[in-house]
Phi, psi and omega in degrees: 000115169295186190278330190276298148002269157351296157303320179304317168282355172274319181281340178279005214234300179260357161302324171299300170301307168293011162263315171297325183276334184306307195288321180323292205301012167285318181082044164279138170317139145333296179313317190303305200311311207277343184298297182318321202302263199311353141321273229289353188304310191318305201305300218279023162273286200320301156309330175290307187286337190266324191266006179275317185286347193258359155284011188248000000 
């Protein structure tokens, strides 16, 4: 495993952990916390898929 490895699964590791703690300290519904979810699964397929077609 290189070092750049290593930071990269460290920092996508705590941007996760500070996104959970954020929406707790919201006091959000389970439905909401999952509505969001599935919002934000939408943008980065969505986005994935539009920066896919203009690499190619």
């Amino acid at each position: 495993m290189t070092a750049g490895l290593v930071v990269m699964l460290l920092s996508a590791t705590a941007a996760l952990f500070l996104a959970v703690r954020g929406l707790q300290s919201r006091g959000l519904s389970f439905e909401n916390k999952a509505v969001m979810a599935v919002v934000w699964i939408a943008i980065i397929t969505a986005l994935a898929f539009i920066l896919g077609r203009f690499a190619a």
